[in-house]
Structure formats: C-alpha cells, structure tokens
N, C-alpha and C positions, 0 to 999 in steps of 0.2 A: 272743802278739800280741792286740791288745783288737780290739774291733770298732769302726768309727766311723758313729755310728747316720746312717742317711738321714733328711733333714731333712723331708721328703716325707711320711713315717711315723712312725707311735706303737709302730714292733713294737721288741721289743728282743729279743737273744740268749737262750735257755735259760740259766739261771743256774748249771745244772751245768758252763758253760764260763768262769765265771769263774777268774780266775788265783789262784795259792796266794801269791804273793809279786807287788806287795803284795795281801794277804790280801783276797779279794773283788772285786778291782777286774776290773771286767767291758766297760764301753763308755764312747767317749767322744764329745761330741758331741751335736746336739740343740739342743734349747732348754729354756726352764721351761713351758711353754703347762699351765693345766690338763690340759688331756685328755691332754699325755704324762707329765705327772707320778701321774695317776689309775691309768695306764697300767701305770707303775712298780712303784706300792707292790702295786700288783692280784698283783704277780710277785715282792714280796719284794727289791725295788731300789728303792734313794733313794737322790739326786746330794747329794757330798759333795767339794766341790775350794775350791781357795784362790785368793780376785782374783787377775787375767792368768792362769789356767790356765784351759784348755777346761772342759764341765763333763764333771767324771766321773760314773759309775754303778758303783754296790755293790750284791755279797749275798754278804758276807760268811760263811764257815764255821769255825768252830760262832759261831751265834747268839743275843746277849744277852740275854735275855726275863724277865718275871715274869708269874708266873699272879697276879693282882687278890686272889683268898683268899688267899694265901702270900706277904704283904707282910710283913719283919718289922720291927717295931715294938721297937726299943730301950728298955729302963730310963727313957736320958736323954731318950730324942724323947717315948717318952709323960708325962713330966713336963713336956717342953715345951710339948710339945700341951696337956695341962690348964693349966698354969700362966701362958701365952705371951700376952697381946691381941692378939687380931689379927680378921678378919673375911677368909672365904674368899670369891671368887665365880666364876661361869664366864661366857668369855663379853663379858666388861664389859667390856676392856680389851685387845683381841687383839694388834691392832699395838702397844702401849704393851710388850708383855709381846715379843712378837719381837724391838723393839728393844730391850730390857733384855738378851735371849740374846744379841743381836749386839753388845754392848758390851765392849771389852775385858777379860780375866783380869787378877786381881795377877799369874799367873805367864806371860801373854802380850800383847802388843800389836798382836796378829792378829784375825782371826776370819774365819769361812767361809760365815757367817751372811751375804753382800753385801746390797747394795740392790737387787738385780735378784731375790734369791730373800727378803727381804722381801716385795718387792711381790709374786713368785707366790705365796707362802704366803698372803697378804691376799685375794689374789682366792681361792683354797681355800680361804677363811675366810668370804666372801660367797657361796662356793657351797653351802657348810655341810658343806663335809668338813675343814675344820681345825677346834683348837679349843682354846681354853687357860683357864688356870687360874691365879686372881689370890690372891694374897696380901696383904691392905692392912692398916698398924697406923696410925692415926691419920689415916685418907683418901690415906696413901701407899704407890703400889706398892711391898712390899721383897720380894716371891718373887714366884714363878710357875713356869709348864712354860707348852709349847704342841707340837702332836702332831696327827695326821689319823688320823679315825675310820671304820673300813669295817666294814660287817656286826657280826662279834662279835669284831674286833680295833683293838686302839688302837695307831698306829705315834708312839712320842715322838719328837721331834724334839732339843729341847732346855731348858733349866733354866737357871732363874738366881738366886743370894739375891743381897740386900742387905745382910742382917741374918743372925745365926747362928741357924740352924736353920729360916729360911723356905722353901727349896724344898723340905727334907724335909719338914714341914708338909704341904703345898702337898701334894705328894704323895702322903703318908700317907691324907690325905683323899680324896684324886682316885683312887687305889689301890681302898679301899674304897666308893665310889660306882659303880664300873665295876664292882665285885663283884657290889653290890645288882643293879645294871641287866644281869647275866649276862654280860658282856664274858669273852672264853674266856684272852685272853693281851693282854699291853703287849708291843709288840716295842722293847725300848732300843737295838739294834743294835748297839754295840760296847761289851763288857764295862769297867766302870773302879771303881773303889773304892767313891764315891759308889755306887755301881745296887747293887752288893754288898752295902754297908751296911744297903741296903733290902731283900734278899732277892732281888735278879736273879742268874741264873746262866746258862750257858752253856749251848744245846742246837744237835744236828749239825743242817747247813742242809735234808738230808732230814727232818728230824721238824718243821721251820718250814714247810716246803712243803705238809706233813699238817695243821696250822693253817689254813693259807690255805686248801688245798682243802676244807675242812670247812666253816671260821665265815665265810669270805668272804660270802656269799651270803646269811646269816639277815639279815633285817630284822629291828633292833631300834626299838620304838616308845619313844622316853620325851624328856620334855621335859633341855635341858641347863640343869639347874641343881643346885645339892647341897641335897639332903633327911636329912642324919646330920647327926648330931652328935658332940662331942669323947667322948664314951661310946661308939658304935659305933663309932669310930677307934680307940681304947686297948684296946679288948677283948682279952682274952686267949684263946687257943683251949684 
C-alpha cells in the first residue's frame, strides 16, 4: 500500500518502502510546486504518471545511471558526430526542447510529459535547477535532452531526436561536458536500450543513495555552456 503524500508538506516516505511491483512505485499524491519536486530528487524520487491519474512518485530498484567518463561512443555515433552539421547549445531553448520530449512516439500517442509538468519543469528552469540541451541543424531544433542538476549529479529526465542520431549527439556531448565540469553520475532512472547503447547500466537503489549522500551537497561553479569539441567527444580511452 503507497502512501498519499499530505498536501500540507514537502516530506515524502524513506524510499526503502517503496513497492517491488510496480517496481519503485512509492507515493501518490501532492502537487508539482518547486520546492516538492527539489524535495524529491534531493531523495532519489521523480513523479512519473499518465493524464487523469494522481501524480505518482518513484525510486525505483536497481537504478539506471551512467558515470559522465564511461559514456560509450560507438563506431557509427563517432562518425556521426564528426561527419553530422549541426550546432550544440545549452540552455537556448528549454521549453522548446520539453515540448519536443512531450510530443508523441511513432510507437505511441501518449505521453506523460502533461502541461502541468511542462510548466513545473519551466519554472525549475527559471530557478536554474533544470536544464537542457539543444541540438540544431540549419537553425532547427532536431535533438535535445533536458534533466535537473544538484550538486555533482545530473537527474535526466527525457530525450528526444528528430533526425537519426540527434539525441545521441546531444548527449555524447552533454556526457562529456559533465565529465569536464566533474559531475559524479547522470541518474537516467529507468533502464531501456537507447541509455544502454550509451553506456548506462543498472546499480542497486542502496549504492544510488551513496551518490546522493556524497555529491549532493558539492557546489559546483561553472558557467552552463559547452566548451569541447567534436575531438574531445570521439576520443578514445
């Protein structure tokens, strides 16, 4: 049985009492307000439910992560990546790029992405804990991510191309700029092919909690914009 958070309060359940089926699912209930969604990630839960349902709360076990140096870079992506036009940026286009993630799949006509958590993500984007990452080939957006940044972790949220091989792109880049800038871990939250392809893997929800309790707290100083280039992306280790 989940918990239904008091509306009153930002506290949420220890996440070791989340349920095993469905996997993670912890409280429901609430609202999006900044400070309970800051509230959240602080603890390893982000709301994750579909229009007309309450909103739910996760912290899923085992949890989908890549460490920023151990991104991998395929054959065909790094031919992309040199070969590809396009022009990266951060930053320039926040809500252009969440509405891009909240647009429907070829393989769906859903999304979970509403206009209510739009609009909370925009204002965590005016508060400067969200943040995203544009992809543009000829002045138009065809990739991006967008994700909330705390201390020395980067929580993704979601991805979208236009074009083949732009959010990998997008990423590749955004990968290793979080390396430079010492970011400890990307939390991707739940494992799927795409994260895979990039080098995410799964780790049990006790060793994410040892993340949190570590890099939460560093202050990281650096301006958000990309200083690499298609060389320092391709690299090989």
């Amino acid at each position: 049985m989940i918990l239904w958070l008091d509306p009153n309060s930002n506290q949420f359940p220890p996440i070791t009492q989340a349920l095993d089926d469905p996997n993670g699912l912890l409280a429901a209930g609430g609202d999006l307000s900044p400070e309970r969604l800051i509230a959240a990630y602080r603890q390893g839960i982000f709301p994750w439910y579909s229009p007309g349902e309450p909103i739910l709360w996760w912290s899923p076990d085992p949890r989908c992560t890549l460490i920023p140096g151990q991104i991998h870079i395929s054959r065909s992506l790094r031919k992309a990546i040199r070969n590809t036009e396009y022009e990266i940026t951060f930053d320039r286009a926040f809500y252009q790029v969440i509405e891009a993630c909240a647009a429907p799949r070829h393989y769906s006509d859903s999304t979970w992405i509403s206009v209510p958590m739009q609009r909370a993500y925009n204002e965590l984007h005016l508060r400067g804990y969200a943040h995203s990452v544009e992809l543009w080939q000829n002045g138009t957006l065809t990739g991006g991510l967008y994700g909330i940044a705390m201390g020395r972790l980067f929580f993704g949220e979601s991805m979208f191309s236009r074009a083949t091989n732009t959010s990998k792109i997008a990423f590749a880049f955004f990968a290793r700029q979080l390396e430079k800038w010492g970011y400890a871990l990307i939390d991707c939250q739940i494992e799927n092919d795409h994260l895979t392809s990039l080098g995410a893997h799964s780790i049990p929800r006790t060793e994410f909690k040892q993340y949190l309790d570590t890099h939460l707290e560093t202050e990281l100083s650096h301006r958000w914009h990309f200083d690499i280039d298609k060389e320092d992306v391709v690299r090989t280790e």
